[in-house]
Structures are given as structure tokens and as C-alpha cells.
C-alpha positions as CSV (number, residue, x, y, z in Angstrom):
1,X,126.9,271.3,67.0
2,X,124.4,272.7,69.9
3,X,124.2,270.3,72.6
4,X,120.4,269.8,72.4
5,X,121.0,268.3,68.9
6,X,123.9,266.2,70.3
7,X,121.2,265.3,73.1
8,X,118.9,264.4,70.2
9,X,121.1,262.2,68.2
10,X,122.5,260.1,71.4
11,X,119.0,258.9,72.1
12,X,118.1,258.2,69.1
13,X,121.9,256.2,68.3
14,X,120.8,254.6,71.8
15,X,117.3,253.6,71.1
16,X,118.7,252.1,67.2
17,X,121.2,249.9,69.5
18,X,118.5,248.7,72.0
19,X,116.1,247.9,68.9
20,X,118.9,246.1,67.2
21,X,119.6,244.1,70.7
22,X,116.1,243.1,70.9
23,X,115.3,241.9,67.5
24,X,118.8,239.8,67.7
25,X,117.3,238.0,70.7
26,X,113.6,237.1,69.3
27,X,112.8,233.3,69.0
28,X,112.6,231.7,65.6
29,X,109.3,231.0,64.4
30,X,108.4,227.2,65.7
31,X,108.3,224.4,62.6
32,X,105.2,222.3,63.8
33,X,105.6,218.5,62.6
34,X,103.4,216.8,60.1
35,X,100.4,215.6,61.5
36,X,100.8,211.6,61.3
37,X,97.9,209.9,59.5
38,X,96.8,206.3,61.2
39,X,97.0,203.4,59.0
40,X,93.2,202.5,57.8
41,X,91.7,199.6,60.5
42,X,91.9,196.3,59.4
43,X,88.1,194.5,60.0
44,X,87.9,191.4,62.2
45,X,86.0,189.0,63.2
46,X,86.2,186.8,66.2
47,X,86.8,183.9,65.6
48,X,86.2,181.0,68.8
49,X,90.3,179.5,69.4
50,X,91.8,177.5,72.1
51,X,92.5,179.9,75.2
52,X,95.0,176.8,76.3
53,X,97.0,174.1,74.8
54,X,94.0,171.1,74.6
55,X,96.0,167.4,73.8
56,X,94.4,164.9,71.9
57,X,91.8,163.8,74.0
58,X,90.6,166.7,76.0
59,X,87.2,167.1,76.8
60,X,86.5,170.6,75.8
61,X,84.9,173.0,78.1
62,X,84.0,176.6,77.7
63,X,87.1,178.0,79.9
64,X,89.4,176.0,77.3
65,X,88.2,178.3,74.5
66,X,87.8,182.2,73.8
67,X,86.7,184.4,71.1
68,X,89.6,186.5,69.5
69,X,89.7,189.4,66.6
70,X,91.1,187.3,63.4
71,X,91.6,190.0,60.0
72,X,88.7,189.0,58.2
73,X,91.6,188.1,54.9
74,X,92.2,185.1,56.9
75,X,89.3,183.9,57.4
76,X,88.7,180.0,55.9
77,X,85.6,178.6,56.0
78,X,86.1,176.2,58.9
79,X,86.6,178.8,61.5
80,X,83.6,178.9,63.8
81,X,82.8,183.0,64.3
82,X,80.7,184.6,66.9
83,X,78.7,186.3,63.5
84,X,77.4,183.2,61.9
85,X,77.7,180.6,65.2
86,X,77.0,183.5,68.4
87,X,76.2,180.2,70.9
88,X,79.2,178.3,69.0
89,X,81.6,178.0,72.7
90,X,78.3,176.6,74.2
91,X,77.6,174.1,71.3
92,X,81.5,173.3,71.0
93,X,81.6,172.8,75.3
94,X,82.0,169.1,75.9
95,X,83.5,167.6,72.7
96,X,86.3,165.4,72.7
97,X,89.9,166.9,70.8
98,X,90.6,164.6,67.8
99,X,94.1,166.0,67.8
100,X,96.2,168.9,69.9
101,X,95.2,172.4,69.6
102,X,98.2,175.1,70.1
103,X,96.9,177.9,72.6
104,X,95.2,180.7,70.5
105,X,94.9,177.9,67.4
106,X,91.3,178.2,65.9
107,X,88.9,175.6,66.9
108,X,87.6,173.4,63.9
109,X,84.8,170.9,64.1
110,X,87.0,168.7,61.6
111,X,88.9,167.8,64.7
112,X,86.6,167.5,67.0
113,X,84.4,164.5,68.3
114,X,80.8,164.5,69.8
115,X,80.8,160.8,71.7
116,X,79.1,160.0,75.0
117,X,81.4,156.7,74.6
118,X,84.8,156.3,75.6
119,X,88.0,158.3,73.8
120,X,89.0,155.6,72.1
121,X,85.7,155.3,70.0
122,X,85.7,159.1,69.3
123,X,89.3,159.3,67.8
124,X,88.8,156.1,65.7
125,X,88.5,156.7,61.7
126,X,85.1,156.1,60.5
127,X,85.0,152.5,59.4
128,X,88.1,151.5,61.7
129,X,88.5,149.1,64.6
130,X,90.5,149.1,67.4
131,X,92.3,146.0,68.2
132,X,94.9,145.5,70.8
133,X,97.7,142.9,70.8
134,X,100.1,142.2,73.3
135,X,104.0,143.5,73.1
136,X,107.0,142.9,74.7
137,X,107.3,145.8,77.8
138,X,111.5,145.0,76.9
139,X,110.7,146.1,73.6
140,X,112.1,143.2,72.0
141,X,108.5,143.0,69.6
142,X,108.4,146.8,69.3
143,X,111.5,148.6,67.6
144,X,113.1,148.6,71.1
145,X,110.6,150.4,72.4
146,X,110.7,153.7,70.3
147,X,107.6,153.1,68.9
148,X,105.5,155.7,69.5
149,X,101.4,156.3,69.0
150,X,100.4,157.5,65.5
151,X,103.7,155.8,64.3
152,X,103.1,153.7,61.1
153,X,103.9,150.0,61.0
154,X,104.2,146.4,59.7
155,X,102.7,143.4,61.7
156,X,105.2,140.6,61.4
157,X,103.9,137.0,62.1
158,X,106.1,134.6,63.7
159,X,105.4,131.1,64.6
160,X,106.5,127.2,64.1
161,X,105.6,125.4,61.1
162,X,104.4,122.0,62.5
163,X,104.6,120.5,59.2
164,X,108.0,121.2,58.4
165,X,109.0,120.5,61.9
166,X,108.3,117.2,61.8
167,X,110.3,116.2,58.7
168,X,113.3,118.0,60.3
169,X,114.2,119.9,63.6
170,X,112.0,122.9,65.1
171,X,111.2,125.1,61.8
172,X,110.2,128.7,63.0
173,X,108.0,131.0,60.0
174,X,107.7,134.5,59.7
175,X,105.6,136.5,57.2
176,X,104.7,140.1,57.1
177,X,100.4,140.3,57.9
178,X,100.1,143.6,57.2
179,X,101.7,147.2,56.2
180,X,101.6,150.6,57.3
181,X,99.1,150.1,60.6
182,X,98.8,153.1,62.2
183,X,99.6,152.6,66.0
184,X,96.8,154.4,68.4
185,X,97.9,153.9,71.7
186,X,100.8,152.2,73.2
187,X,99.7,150.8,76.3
188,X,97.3,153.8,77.6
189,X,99.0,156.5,76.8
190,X,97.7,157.9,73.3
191,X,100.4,160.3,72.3
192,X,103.5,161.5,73.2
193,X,103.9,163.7,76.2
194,X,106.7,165.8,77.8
195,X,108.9,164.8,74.6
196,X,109.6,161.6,75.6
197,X,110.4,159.6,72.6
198,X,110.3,155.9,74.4
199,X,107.0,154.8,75.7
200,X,106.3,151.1,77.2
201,X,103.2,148.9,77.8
202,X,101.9,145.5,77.5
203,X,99.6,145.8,74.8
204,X,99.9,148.4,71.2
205,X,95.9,149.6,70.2
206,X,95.8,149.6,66.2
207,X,93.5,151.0,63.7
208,X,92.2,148.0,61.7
209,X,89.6,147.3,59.1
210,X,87.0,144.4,60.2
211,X,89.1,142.0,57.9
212,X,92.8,143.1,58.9
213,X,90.8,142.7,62.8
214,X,90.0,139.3,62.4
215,X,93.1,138.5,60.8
216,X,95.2,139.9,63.5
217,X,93.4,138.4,66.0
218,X,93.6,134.5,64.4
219,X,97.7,135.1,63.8
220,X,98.0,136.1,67.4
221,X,95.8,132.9,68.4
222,X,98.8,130.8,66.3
223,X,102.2,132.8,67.0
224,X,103.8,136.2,68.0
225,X,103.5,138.9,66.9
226,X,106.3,141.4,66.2
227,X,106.0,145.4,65.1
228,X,108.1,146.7,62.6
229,X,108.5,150.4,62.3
230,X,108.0,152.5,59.3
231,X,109.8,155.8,58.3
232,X,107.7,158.5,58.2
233,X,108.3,158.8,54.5
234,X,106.8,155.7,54.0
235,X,103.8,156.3,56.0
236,X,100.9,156.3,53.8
237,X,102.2,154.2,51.3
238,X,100.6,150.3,51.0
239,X,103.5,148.6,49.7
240,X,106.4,148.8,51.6
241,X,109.2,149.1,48.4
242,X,111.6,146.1,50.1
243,X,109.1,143.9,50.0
244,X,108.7,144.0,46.0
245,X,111.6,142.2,45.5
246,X,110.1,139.1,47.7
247,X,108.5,135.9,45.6
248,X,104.9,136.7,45.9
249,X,103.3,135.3,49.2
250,X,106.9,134.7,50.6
251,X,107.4,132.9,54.2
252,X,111.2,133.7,56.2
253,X,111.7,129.7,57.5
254,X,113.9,130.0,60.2
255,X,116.3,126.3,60.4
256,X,119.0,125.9,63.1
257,X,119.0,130.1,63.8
258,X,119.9,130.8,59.3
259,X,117.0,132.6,58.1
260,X,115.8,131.6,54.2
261,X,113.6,133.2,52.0
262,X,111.0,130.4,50.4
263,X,107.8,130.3,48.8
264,X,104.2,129.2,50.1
265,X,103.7,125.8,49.7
């Protein structure tokens, strides 16, 4: 073979090998991802909420509260929204809490009280009166002390029969008043703070009717008067289920420290 062909065919083996060496060293095409599609937006509306913890009690002020996007699917129709009340953090400013708000809770007129009295007055149930009677600070009167405001409870009369005690030695009586009183305050202090589960005063504010008032206030005129406290299963309930079994009207006479069940005479 002439040497020009041999020339010929060792560039053109040379130039196959360099072709071959470049395509073996081009990139691979790049795979681009699937785009990623945003979930639909949910619509809000703000709805006015506590911006801070507010206890029963607190007179509301516009720093307590803020507006805050709530999905309008949980909307109920006792949240106050900037759409239908714009002014509502002014109108709200200056109520009294009814009962504790968590921080970021919704704000509800239901718990809410407009008063220009005292606190007292504005968490009182409509048709309610307060009436104070005086306790043990030892707690001997008040389940030891671990009764506790917005417990339930039973107002136990205790005092000396002057009839009976004159036929035989001092004859002390004791008769359940009422049932299932709700305690307001025990002392001053109106709920429970810091999770203490013991709190102490001289006097226990309950929520009585006019007639339970006046009653309450005659039996403490005549005797002591003792607090019994209620489960909170029973709370609610007007009869107190150990008390069935009692003769109607029943009296506990008290002779020589032995306790005895007995009728009204």
C-alpha cells in the first residue's frame, strides 16, 4: 500500500478514535423535576381573640385583644369578625371577663360583662344574689379548706335546740338548708390562681336566689353554718342522692356527742 494512502487511513482511524472519545464524555441530558402545584388557599376571616391569657375578672382593654386569620369552616356565629363588627376591639375595650380566656381563644360577648358596678355584680347570674357568710379560716366549716370558688356545695345548719335542751342536757341540731350552692368567692379571691388547690378567708360569697338569701341569712342569725362539698359529678343536680333515704324534713340531734337521725316535730 503507497504511503499517502497509509497517510490517509491513519488520520482518518485517528479522527474515528477522537470522535468516539468525545461523544463517550458528553453529559446526559438533565431530567428537570415536576413543577410542584400549591395547595388551593384556604379563605379567612379575622376573627377579634385574646392576644393574652385575660382571668375571670379582667377588665378588657384593646392591647388584651387582636384580630387573627380564622378558616372561615370554623367560623360559629359568636365570633366577633372585623367583616361584620370592623370597630368590634373598640366596642369590646373595657368589659369585664365573665370567665378566663386562653391566649389566641376567640372573644365572645356570652362571656363578657358591660358593668360600671363592681366585679362582683357583673359575674353574678341574672336573677342571683350574692350573700356572704362567715367560715372557719382553720377550715373546720369548709371541707378543710379545699373548697375552692365555683365549687358546688350544701349549706349545713347547726345550732341548739332550746326546747329539747331543757327537758334534757345541751341538745345540738343540724339540718341540711340548701344543695348544690355554687361558691363565688372564697374570701376575695374569685378563682383559683397559680394551681393552688387550698384557699382561706373569713367569709365564702354564694350565688343565691332572694328566698335561699333570706333564708341563709336568718339560719346564720340562729347557729353555724358549715359547707359541705359536692363532687363535681353531682354538681348540677338538686337532690343530693344520700339525702333520699332521710325521713322527709329530717333534723341530725346531737345528745352527749352520738348523732341520731329524727323527724321534725
Amino acid at each position: 500500500m503507497k504511503p499517502a494512502r497509509l497517510a490517509v487511513l491513519a488520520i482518518a482511524l485517528a479522527a474515528g478514535g477522537a470522535a468516539a472519545l468525545l461523544m463517550s464524555g458528553e453529559d446526559k441530558p438533565v431530567v428537570q423535576p415536576a413543577a410542584i402545584v400549591p395547595p388551593p388557599a384556604v379563605p379567612v376571616t379575622d376573627v377579634l381573640v385574646a392576644a393574652a391569657e385575660l382571668p375571670m375578672g379582667q377588665n378588657i382593654q384593646a392591647p388584651d385583644l387582636r384580630w387573627q386569620p380564622w378558616p372561615n369552616d370554623a367560623l360559629t356565629p359568636g365570633y366577633i369578625t372585623r367583616t361584620t363588627s370592623p370597630k368590634g376591639m373598640e366596642e369590646i375595650a373595657g368589659s369585664i371577663a365573665r370567665s378566663g380566656f386562653l391566649a389566641g381563644e376567640p372573644i365572645r360577648p356570652q362571656k363578657l360583662a358591660r358593668s360600671d358596678g363592681g366585679f362582683m355584680a357583673a359575674i353574678l347570674p341574672s336573677g342571683m344574689r350574692a350573700v356572704a357568710i362567715t367560715i372557719d379560716t382553720r377550715g373546720s366549716s369548709t371541707a378543710g379548706g379545699f373548697i375552692l370558688p365555683n365549687d358546688h356545695v350544701d349549706i349545713i345548719r347547726t345550732y341548739r335546740d332550746e326546747e329539747a335542751s331543757r327537758a334534757s342536757s345541751d341538745v345540738q341540731v343540724s339540718e341540711t338548708l340548701l344543695q348544690d350552692v355554687r361558691v363565688l368567692a372564697i374570701g376575695q379571691i374569685v378563682q383559683e390562681k397559680n394551681g393552688n388547690n387550698v384557699v382561706t378567708g373569713e367569709t365564702a360569697t354564694l350565688a343565691l336566689t332572694p328566698a335561699q338569701a333570706e333564708l341563709v341569712t336568718l339560719a346564720q342569725k340562729a347557729g353555724q353554718l358549715s359547707l359541705s362539698l359536692r363532687s363535681l359529678v353531682d354538681s348540677g343536680r338538686s337532690t343530693d342522692p344520700t339525702l333520699e333515704t332521710r325521713p322527709e324534713s329530717a333534723l341530725t340531734v346531737v345528745r352527749f356527742g352520738v348523732a341520731k337521725q329524727q323527724s321534725r316535730r
